[in-house]
N, C-alpha and C positions, 0 to 999 in steps of 0.2 A: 582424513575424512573425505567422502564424495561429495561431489558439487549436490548429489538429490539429498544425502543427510544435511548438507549446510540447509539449503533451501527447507526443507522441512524442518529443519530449529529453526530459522529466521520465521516461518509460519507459526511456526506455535509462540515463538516469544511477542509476537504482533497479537497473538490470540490474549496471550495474558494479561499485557498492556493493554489492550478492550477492556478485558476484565476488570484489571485494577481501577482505571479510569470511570467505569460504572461503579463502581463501588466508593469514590473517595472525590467529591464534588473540587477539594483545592488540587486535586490534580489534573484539570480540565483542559489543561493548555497542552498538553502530551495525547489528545485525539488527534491531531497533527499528522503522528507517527505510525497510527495502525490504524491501516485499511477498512476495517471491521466497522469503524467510526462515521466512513466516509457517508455509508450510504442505509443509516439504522432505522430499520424498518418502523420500528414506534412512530419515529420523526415523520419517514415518508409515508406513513395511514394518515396522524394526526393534521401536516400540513397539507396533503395533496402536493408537495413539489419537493426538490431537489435543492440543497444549500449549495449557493454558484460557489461556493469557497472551496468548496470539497469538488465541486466539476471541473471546475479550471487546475485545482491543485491534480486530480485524475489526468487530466490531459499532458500537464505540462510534467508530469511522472512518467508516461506514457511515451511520449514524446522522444523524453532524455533517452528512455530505455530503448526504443525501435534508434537513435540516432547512435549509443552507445554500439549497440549490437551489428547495424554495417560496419561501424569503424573500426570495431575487434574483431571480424570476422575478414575485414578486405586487405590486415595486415597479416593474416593466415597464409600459410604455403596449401591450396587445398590441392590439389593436384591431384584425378581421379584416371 
């Protein structure tokens, strides 16, 4: 498999997990895991704001990934 087919099944299994999570209220604690969740538009008309749970958990995902990505990239031979 290519890294854009992983990446695009990891997208869609994040879509489904929305899915299932809208549909089945005892599964609520698994919004955690898909994006979709973080920033659902019903919530942001009805509150006027942003759940700081899902902003800091953004950031600090965010974060990992911009820190992970120098660090696997700086032990590359890039040699151009």
């Amino acid at each position: 498999m290519t890294k854009g087919v992983i990446a695009s099944l990891g997208l869609f299994l994040t879509f489904l997990l929305w899915y299932v999570v809208n549909m089945e209220e005892r599964l609520d604690f698994l919004k955690y895991f898909t994006p979709f969740k973080y920033f659902d538009a019903a919530n942001l008309m009805a509150d006027h704001a942003l759940d700081p749970v899902f902003v800091v958990l953004s950031v600090v995902i965010i974060a990992l990934a911009v820190f992970a990505t120098y660090r696997f990239y700086a032990a590359r031979d890039l040699t151009v």
